[in-house]
N, C-alpha and C positions, 0 to 999 in steps of 0.2 A: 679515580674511576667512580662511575655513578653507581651507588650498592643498586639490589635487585631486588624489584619491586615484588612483593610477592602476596596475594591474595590468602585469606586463610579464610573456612566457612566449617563448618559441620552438621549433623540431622541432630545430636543431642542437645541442640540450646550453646546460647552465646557465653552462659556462668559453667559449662557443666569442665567438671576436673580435664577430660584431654584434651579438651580445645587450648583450654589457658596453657597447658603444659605446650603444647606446639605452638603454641603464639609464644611463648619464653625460647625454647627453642629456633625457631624461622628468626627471633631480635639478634641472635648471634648469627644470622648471616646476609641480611637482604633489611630493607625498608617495608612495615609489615601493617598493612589493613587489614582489618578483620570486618566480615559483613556477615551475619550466622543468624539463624531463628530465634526471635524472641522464645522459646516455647519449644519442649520435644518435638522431632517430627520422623523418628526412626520408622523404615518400613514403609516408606512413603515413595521410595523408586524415585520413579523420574517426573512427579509429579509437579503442576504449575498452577498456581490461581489464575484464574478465569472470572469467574463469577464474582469478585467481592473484591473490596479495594486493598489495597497495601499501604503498609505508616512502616516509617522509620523515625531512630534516633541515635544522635551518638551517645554513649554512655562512656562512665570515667571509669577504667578497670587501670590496674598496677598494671606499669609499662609504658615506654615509649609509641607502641603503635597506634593507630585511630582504630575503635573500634563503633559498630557500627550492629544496631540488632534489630531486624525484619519480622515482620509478621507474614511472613511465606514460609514456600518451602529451601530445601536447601539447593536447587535448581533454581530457585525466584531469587534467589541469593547470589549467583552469579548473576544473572540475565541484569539486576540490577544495579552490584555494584560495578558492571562493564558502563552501562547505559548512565546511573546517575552520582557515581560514589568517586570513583577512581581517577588520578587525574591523567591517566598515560594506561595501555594495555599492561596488564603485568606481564611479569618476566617466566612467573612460576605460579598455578595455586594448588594450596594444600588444602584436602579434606580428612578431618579428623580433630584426635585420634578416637577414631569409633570404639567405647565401651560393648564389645563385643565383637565377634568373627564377621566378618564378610567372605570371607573362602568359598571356594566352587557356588554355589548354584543362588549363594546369599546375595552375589554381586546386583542382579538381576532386580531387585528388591531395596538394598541397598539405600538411603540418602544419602550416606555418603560416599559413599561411588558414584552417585548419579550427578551428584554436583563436578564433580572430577568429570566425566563424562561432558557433562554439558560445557566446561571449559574447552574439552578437546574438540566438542563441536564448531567452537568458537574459533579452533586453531592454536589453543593455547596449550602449552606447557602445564602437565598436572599428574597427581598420585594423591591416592587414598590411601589414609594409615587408620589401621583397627588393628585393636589390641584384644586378645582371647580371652577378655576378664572383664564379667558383666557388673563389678563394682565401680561405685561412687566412688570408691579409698582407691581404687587401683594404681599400683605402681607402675606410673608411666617411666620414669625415671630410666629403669632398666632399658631404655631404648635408644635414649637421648643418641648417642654415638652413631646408630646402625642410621636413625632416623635421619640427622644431619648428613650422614656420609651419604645416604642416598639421593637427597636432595641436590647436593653438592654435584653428585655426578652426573644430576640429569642437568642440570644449569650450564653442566661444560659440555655434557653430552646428549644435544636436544633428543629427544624422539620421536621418532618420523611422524609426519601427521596423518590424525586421524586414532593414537595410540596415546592411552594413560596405561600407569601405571596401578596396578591393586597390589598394595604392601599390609600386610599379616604376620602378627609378632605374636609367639605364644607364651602364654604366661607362666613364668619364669624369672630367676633371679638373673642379673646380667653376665657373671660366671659361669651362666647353666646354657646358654644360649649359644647353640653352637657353628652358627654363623648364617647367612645368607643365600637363599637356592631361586634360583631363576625356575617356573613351573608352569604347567600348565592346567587350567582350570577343571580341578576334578572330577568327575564324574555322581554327581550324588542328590539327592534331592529330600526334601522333609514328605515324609508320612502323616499325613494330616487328619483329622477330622474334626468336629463340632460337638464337645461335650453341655448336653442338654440339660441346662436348670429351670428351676420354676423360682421367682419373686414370691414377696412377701403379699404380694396381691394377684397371686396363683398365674400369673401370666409366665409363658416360655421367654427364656433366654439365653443365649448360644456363646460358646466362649473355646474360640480355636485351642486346639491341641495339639500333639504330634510329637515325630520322633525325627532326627537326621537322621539319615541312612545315606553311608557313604557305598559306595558299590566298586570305587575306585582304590585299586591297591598299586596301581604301578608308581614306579620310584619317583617318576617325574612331575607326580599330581601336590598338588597345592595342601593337600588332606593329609600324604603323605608327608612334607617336610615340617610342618606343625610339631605332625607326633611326633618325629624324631627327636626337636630342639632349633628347628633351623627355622628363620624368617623366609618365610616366602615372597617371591613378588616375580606377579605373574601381567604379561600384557595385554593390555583390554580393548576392543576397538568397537565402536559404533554403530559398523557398517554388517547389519545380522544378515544381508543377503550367504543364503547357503551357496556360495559361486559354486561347488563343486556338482551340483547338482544341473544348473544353469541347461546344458546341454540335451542331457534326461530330457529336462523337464517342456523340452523345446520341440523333441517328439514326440512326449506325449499328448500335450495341445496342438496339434497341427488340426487342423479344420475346414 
């Protein structure tokens, strides 16, 4: 049987530590390209180059797969390797493992979930994996099992389209982890503001700030099975039309 072709990209750069670890990872189960930003692009959503051209190159990293590093974003990183990298749709793509949380309202924000996203626009098979540890050294390792098993079961068990998956591992030793909670996206949002310096040539300058503020306590929130010990992984879909509203909204415009 033909292994399964599987797409790997991430927002933190094509060298940073969890991409390589998921591209090691994905070689133990599928045939694995990688197409990733030359260059951070965390917090960049679902953004796309417009303006300015794009280069690539393949580069020689340890391992059997083709790896491939874009001067876009992690969105231009699909959109490209569909259109000029890959020789057949993939099976599956993976975004990650994002050095830091994507959990409730981070999704939004996200590059890498928005790469995932934009696979599922395409119709494809995909999940986002971040891990809740904003280091370089961070032990991806601790995940290897949970990360593979999930993959694994979306490969046998497609998910309807239109639907990726947002997978959230909290940092923790693999002993401490206390297993896997299906959730929904919590309720919470950062408290932000713009703390105001002045340069060395007396001019202002602004440097965002803030605080999470979860607000979501029920069992079922994505916020809640972190703190516990549990991986979360909650389904994400596309299509932000508020349908429930639809009806409302259809007598209130009448005209």
């Amino acid at each position: 049987m033909q292994r399964p072709l599987i797409l790997v990209t991430n927002d933190d750069g094509i060298t940073a530590p969890g991409i390589r670890n998921l591209v090691e990872f994905m070689n133990e189960i599928g045939e694995v390209v990688v197409v990733a930003p030359n260059s951070p692009q965390s917090g960049k959503g679902h953004a796309i180059t417009i303006n300015q051209t794009l280069t690539f190159e393949e580069i020689g990293l340890e391992g059997p797969q083709k790896d491939f590093s874009l001067s876009g974003t992690p969105v231009d990183c699909v959109k490209f390797a569909l259109d000029k990298i890959l020789p057949r749709k993939p099976d599956l793509v993976v975004s990650g493992i994002n050095h830091g949380a994507n959990s409730s309202i981070n999704v939004i924000y996200s590059g890498t979930m928005s790469a995932a996203v934009e696979a599922g626009v395409e119709g494809l098979q995909a999940i986002g994996f971040s891990l809740l540890d904003f280091s370089w050294d961070a032990d991806f390792l601790q995940a290897k099992d949970y990360i593979q098993s999930i993959v694994r079961k979306v490969l046998e068990n497609p998910l309807p389209k239109g639907v990726v998956l947002n997978v959230n591992i909290p940092k923790l030793a693999k002993d401490e982890i206390k297993g896997v909670k299906v959730c929904k996206q919590a309720n919470a949002k950062w408290e932000e503001n713009f703390d105001e310096r002045i340069n060395p040539h007396g001019k202002k300058y602004y440097w965002l700030t803030g605080y999470f503020n979860n607000m979501d306590k029920s069992e079922d929130a994505d916020e809640t099975a972190l703190a516990e010990g549990y991986i979360s992984i909650v389904p994400v879909k596309f299509d932000l039309t508020a349908h429930e509203y639809l009806k409302e909204l259809e007598t209130v415009m009448q005209f």
